[in-house]
Each structure stands twice: as C-alpha cells, then as structure tokens.
N, C-alpha and C positions, 0 to 999 in steps of 0.2 A: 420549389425551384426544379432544374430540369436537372435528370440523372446525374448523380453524382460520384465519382473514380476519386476515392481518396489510398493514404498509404499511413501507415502507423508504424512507428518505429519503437521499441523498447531498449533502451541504451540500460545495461548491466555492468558491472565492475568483472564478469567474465565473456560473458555474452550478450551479442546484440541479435534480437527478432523484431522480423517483418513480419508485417499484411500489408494484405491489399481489400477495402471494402471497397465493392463495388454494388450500388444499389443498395440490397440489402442480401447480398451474398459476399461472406467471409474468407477470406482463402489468408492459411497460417502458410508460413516459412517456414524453414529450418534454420534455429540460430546457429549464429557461426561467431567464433572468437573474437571479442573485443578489443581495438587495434591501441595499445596505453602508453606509446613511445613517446605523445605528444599531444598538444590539441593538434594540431597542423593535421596530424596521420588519422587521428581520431573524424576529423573531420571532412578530409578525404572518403574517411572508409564511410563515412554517413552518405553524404553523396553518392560515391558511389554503389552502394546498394540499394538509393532510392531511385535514380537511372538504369539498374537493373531492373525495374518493375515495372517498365514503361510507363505510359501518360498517367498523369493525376492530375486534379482538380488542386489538392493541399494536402501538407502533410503534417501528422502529429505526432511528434517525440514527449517518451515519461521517459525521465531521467535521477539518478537519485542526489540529487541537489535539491538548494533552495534557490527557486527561479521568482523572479522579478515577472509577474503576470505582462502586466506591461506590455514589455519593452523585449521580454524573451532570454534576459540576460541570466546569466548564471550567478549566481549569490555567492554562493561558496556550492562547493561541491565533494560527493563520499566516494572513495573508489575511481575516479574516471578524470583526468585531465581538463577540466574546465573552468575551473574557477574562475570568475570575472569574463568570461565569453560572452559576445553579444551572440547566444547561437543562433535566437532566429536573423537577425541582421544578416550573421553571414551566411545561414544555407539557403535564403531568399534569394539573396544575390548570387550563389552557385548554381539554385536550380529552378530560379524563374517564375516558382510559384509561393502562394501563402502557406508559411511553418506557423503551427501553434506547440510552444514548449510548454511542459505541465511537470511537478511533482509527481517519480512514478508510483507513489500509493496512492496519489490522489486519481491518479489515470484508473491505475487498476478498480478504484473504487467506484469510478464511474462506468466499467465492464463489469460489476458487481450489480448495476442497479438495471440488468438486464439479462433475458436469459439467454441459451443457447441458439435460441432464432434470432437474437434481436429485439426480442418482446421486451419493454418496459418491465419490471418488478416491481420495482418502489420507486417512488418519486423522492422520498426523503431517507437516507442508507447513511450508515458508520462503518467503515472497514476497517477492522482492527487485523495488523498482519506481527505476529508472534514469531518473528529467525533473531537473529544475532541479535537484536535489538528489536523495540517495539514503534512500527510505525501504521500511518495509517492515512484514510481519507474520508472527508464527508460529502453527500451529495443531496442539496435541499435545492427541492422544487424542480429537481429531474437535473438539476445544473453542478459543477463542483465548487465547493465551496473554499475560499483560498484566502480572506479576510483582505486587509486591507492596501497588501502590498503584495500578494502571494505566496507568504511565506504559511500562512495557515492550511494545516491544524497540526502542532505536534505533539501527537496524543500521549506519544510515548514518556515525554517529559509531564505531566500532569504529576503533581504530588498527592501522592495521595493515601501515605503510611509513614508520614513523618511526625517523630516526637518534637513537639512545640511545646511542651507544659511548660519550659523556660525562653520561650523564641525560641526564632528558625535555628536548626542546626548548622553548624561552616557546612558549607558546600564543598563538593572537589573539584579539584581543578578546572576538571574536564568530564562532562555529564556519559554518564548516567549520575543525576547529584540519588543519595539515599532518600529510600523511600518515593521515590515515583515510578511510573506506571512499569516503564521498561527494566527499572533494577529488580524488580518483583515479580515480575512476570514473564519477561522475554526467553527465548532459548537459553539463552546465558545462566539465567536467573535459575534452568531448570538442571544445568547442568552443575551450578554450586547448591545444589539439593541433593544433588543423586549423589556426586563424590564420598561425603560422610557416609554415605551407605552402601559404599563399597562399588558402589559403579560409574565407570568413565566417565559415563556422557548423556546428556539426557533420551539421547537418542537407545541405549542403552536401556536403560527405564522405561518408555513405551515400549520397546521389543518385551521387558520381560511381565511387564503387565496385562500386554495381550496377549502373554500365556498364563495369567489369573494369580501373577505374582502378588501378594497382601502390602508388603512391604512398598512394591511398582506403585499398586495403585493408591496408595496410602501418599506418594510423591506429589500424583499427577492431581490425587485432590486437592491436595495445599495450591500447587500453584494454580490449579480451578478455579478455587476459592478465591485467590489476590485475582484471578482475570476478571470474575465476576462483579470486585468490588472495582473495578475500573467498567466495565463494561455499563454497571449501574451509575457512572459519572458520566462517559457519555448519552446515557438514555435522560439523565434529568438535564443534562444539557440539551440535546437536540429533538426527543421524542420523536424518535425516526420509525418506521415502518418494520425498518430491517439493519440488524446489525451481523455481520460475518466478521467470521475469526480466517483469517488464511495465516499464511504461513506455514514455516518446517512443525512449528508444536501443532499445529490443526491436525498431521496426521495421527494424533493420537485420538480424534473425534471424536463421541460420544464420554468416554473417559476422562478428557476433561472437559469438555462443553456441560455436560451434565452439572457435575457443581458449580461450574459457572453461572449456569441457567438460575441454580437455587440459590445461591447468595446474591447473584444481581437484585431478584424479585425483592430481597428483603430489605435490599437498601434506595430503592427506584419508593420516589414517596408517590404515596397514594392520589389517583388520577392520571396519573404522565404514564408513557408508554402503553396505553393501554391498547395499542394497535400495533406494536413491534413485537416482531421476532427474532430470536435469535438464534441462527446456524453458524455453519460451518461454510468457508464461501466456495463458491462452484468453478470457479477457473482453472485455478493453480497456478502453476507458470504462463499460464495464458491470458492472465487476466491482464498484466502491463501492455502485453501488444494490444490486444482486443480495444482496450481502454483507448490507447494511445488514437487507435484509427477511429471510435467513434469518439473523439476529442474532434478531433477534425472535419467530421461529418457535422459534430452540432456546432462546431463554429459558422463552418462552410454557410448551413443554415439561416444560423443567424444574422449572416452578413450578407445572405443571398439575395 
C-alpha cells in the first residue's frame, strides 16, 4: 500500500504517550498527565492530542484493560476510567479515521518483536513484564496473539506453585490467587522478600545487590528462580524465538535473568525452545507507544 502516517497512543493510569509513525520513521512524544475525572475528560483529552499530530491514516491505543478485539470495547479496565467504553466506536466517530484498541502488554510486546529501526526480531515473542503485578504479551507469526475474544494471554495468573496434594486450594477473593505466576514473581512478590530482611522495598535490594550485597543477591536469586520456572511454562507453551522480561524488576538484569535463564532450561522439556532466547526487553517505557503505532501500521496493512 502507499505511504503510510499512522499515530500510537499509550493510555497509563498516570500518563499518556504519543507517536507518530510515519513510513518507517518514528518520532516519540513527551508524555503528559493522564486526564481520570471521567470517561468523558479522558476521552476528550485522547482526541485531543491525536488532532495535535496532524493527519493520520489510523490510530493505535494499548490500554491497560481487558478489550473486546472486536468490537474495541472495554471489558473491564485497571487505573483509568473506561470500563464498558465502546473506545473505538467512539474515537472513530470524533476523529474520522480507523482506531485499533489493543492490550497494552500485548502492544508493547508487539514493539518487542522488533528493533530499534523497525527491523523484525522474532516472528514468534513472549513478553513477560515484572512491576506491580505480572503481565505480559505474545506475538505468533509476527501477529499478536489475543485468543478468542481478546482477552488473551494472562500470564501473570498461570498457577504455577500451588499445593494440590489435596485439591485446588480456596482461592482469594480477589487475584493474585497463591501460587501463580504474578504472586511469586512480580515486584510485589520481591518486596515481601526483601521486608524479613530488613529492607523496604525491593527496589532497595537491587540497589544493594549491585553493590555485591550476598544477602541482595541471594533475594534476587530466589525470585530468578520462580521467573524462570514460569518463563519455562511459557516456552513449552509457545516455543517462541524470543522471550523478554521488561518491567521495574528487569532493572536488575543480569542478576536476575541469569537464574532465570538456569532454571527455565531445566524445566523447558527436551526438543521445544531450541531456537529461543531469553533477554531482558529493549524498550522500556517505550515500548507501549512504539507498539501501539506499529498496531496500527500492521492493521492499516492488513486491510489495505
């Protein structure tokens, strides 16, 4: 198809960032404060900063909800006024052109399975992102992967260190239920680690382990270890190319990606994965917008 002017949007529970792809040049924004008085405000202020970018072709919002592939609607939603929003419905009808709404890890994880040019990486990618909770996205066959209604993949709920010797154990109320992916792993998960040992937060614990604290690093292995035995659930699941850890714990990289790396191998059964790697992902806070606009670019495509 001919040239293509798309706009990517990253909707955050504090901030919202733009792009603009144009062709195959990138150009980031500065995010600015997230408007959470209302849908009404919130939706305004989406409009209006994609009418600050001038012309586009379509545009792609990752939001942190569960979206309705579909239809564009909001499922429920974390942080941000939207719940039951038809969003693309309505920023269609405010700004005249095609919205594709998406999962923003599963956005980011589709700005995962490419580089800083643009270049393709993997065609088949796992993104696992480690902050307050543990979320993530998959991308098979260069496409993201969303199962059957949109609502896939939520990695962070996988069980995957639960005692069954007598059946499931009660659940609580309200997830993280024990023993899955996100109660064992996530930032959370590293900061009711550090506490008994005398420090705040886990942020606290990378700081003092990359001054070659024994005790830090002796932390950041344990939860390695639980990242790895989840990372080797997604590799026997998807045998992907490329699996990236983002997130606030990634900045402790090598430290704990390393145990990670050695306990996944042990439990990834023989044959599967044999072409994945596992890093650390390359975006950062970049990666939900980046995503969001080549969301939009490979729709545009697709439809072209």
């Amino acid at each position: 198809m001919d040239r293509v002017r798309v706009i990517g949007v990253d909707v955050g529970g504090t901030k919202v960032a733009t792009a603009v792809l144009d062709d195959r040049t990138l150009e980031v924004h500065p995010p600015v404060p997230t408007t959470l008085t209302d849908e009404d405000a919130l939706l305004a202020q989406l409009v209006g900063l994609v009418r600050g970018l001038g012309r586009a072709d379509a545009v792609g919002l990752g939001v942190p909800s569960v979206v309705d592939w579909a239809t564009g609607t909001i499922r429920s939603s974390v942080n941000i006024p939207l719940h039951g929003v038809p969003l693309r419905e309505r920023l269609e009808r405010e700004l005249g052109m095609p919205v594709f709404v998406d999962n923003d890890a599963s956005v980011a994880a589709l700005a995962e399975a490419f580089d800083e040019d643009l270049e393709p990486v993997a065609r088949h990618l796992v993104m696992i992102t480690l902050g307050t909770g543990v979320g993530g996205g998959v991308v098979i066959d260069g496409r993201v992967f969303r199962g059957a209604t949109g609502a896939a993949p939520e990695l962070g709920h996988v069980v995957m260190g639960a005692d069954l010797q007598h059946g499931a154990p009660p659940a609580d109320d309200r997830p993280p239920h024990p023993g899955t992916f996100e109660a064992l792993a996530s930032g959370t998960a590293l900061d009711h680690l550090a506490r008994p040992k005398g420090w705040g937060d886990g942020e606290d614990v990378v700081r003092a382990a990359g001054a070659g604290d024994e005790r830090a690093l002796d932390v950041l292995r344990v939860l390695g270890e639980r990242l790895g035995v989840g990372i080797a659930n997604c590799i026997n699941l998807f045998d992907p190319e490329l699996v990236v850890v983002g997130g606030g714990v990634s900045n402790a990289g090598e430290l704990v990606l390393a145990p990670a790396r050695d306990v996944a191998w042990t439990y990834v059964i023989e044959g599967v994965g044999t072409r994945t790697r596992i890093e650390r992902a390359r975006h950062g806070p970049q990666a939900g917008v980046r995503g969001a606009a080549l969301l939009a670019r490979q729709e545009m495509e697709a439809h072209g």
